[in-house]
C-alpha positions as CSV (number, residue, x, y, z in Angstrom):
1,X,62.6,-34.5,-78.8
2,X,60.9,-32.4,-81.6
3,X,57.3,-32.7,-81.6
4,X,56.1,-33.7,-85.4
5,X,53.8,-31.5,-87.2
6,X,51.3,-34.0,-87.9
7,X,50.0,-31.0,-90.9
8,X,52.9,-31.3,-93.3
9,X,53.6,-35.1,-92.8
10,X,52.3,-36.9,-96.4
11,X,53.1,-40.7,-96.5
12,X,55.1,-42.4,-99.7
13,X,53.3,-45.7,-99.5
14,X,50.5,-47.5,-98.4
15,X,52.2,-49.2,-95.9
16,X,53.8,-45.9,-94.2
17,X,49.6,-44.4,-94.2
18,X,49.1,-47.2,-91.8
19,X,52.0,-46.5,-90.2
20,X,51.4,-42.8,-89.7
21,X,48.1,-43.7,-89.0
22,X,49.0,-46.0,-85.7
23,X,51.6,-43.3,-85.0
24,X,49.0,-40.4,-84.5
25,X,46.6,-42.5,-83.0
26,X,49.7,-43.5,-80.1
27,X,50.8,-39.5,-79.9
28,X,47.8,-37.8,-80.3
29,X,45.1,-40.2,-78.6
30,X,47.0,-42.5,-76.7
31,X,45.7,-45.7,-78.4
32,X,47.4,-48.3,-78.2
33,X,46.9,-51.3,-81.5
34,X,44.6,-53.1,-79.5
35,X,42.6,-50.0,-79.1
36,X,42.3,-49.2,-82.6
37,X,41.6,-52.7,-83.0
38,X,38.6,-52.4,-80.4
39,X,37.4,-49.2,-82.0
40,X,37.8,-50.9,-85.7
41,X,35.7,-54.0,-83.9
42,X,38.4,-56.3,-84.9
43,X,38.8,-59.6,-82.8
44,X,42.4,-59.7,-83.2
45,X,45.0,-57.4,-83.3
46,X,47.1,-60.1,-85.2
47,X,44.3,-59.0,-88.4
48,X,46.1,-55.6,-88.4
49,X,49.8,-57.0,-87.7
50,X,48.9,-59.0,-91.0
51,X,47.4,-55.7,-92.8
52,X,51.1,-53.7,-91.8
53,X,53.3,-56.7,-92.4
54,X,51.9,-56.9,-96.1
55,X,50.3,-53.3,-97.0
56,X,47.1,-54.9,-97.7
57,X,44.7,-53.1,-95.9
58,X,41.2,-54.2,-97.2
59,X,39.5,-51.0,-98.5
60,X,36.0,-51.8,-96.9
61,X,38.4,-51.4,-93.6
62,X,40.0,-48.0,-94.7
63,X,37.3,-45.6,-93.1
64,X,37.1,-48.1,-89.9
65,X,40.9,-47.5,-89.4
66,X,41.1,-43.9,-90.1
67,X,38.5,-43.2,-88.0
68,X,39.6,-45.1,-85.0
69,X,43.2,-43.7,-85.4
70,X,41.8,-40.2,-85.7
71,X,43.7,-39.6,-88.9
72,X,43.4,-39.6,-92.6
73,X,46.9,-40.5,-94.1
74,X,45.7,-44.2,-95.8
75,X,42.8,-41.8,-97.6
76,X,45.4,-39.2,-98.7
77,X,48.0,-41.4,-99.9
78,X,45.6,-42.9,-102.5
79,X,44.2,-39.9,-103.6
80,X,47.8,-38.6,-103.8
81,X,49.0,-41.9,-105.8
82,X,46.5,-41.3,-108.6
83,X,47.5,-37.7,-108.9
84,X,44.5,-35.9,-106.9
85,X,44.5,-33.6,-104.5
86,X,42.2,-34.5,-101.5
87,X,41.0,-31.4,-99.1
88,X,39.4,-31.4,-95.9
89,X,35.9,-30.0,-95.9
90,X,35.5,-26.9,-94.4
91,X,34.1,-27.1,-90.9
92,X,31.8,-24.1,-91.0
93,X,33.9,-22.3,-88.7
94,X,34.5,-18.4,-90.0
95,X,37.6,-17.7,-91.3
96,X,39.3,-14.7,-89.1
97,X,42.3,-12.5,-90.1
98,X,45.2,-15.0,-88.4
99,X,43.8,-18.2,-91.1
100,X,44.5,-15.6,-93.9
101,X,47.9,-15.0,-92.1
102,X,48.7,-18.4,-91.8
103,X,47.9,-19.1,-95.7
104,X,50.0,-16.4,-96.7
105,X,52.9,-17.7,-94.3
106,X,51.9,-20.9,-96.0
107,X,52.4,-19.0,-99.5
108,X,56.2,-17.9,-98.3
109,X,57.3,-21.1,-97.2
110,X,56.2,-22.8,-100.2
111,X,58.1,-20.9,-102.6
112,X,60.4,-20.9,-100.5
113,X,61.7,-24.4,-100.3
114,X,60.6,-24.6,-103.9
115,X,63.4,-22.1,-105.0
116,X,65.6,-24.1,-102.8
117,X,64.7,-27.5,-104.6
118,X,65.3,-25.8,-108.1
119,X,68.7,-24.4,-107.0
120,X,68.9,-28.1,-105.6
121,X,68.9,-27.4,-102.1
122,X,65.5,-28.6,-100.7
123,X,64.6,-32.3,-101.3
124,X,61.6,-33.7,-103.4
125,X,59.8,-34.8,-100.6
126,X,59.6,-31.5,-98.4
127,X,58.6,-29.9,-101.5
128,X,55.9,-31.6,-102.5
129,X,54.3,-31.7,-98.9
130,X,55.0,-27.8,-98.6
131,X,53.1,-27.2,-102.4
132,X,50.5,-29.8,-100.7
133,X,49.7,-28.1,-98.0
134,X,49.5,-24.7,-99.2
135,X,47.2,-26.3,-102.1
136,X,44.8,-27.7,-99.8
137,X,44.6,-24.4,-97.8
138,X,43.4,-22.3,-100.7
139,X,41.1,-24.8,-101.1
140,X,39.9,-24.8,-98.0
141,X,39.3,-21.5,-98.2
142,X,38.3,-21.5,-101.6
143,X,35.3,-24.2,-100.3
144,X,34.8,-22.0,-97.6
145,X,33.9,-18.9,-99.9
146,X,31.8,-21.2,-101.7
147,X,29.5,-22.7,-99.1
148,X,28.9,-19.1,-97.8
149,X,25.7,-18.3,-99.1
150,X,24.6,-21.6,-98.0
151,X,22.2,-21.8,-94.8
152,X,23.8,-24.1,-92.7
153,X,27.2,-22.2,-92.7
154,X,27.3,-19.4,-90.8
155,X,30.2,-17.4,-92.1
156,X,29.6,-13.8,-91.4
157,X,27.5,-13.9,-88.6
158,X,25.7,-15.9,-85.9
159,X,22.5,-15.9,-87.6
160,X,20.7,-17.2,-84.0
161,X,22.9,-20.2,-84.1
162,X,25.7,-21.1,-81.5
């Protein structure tokens, strides 16, 4: 079976976030529902049947539910539906040679299938998640270059701090 690469995966709907969500938490963590519902400090797991039989997940429970499935897919589909483009913060963690390898691999692929979807040959959806992801690592690293001069980022050097 062909491991999923949980970084170009973007959901369509609401209701396939919580999916993906649940998913990740079960292949990545090893949670079970119940454990997500624990973590969430929801009662009953029947609360989040309810939530993915409907697509009605209550937004004060949207950072609760990320956080106990370990991923962000519920917070990226709605930034996604109203035509934003979310990016993770950067960590603080210096930028070496293979990241800047890795964007420009990123770069490739992208136009890539892009050429492939104009010649109609590449679908709508890998396209979009191929531009997404290359988007959100330039601005990453765009971020990253930013918050450089700040203090609490160590970019270029240890500064005394490990």
């Amino acid at each position: 079976m062909k491991r999923r690469n949980w970084k170009r995966v973007r959901a369509r709907s609401l209701l396939e976030a919580m999916e993906l969500c649940l998913e990740y938490a079960r292949e990545k963590h090893n949670r079970s529902i119940d454990r997500v519902c624990d973590l969430m400090g929801e009662h009953s797991t029947s609360t989040v049947y309810k939530w993915l039989a409907t697509g009605r997940l209550p937004a004060i429970q949207i950072r609760p539910f990320e956080h106990a499935c370990g991923a962000t897919f519920v917070s990226e589909y709605l930034a996604a539906s109203a035509h934003l483009l979310a990016v993770r913060m950067p960590t603080g963690k210096a930028a070496d040679e293979t990241d800047v390898m890795e964007l420009q691999a990123g770069f490739s692929e992208a136009v890539a299938i892009l050429i492939r979807f104009y010649k109609g040959d590449a679908d709508a959806d890998a396209t979009l998640a191929a531009l997404d992801h290359t988007m959100n690592a330039v601005a990453w690293h765009r971020a990253n270059v930013e918050r450089s001069s700040e203090p609490e980022l160590s970019l270029f050097g240890d500064g005394g701090h490990e």
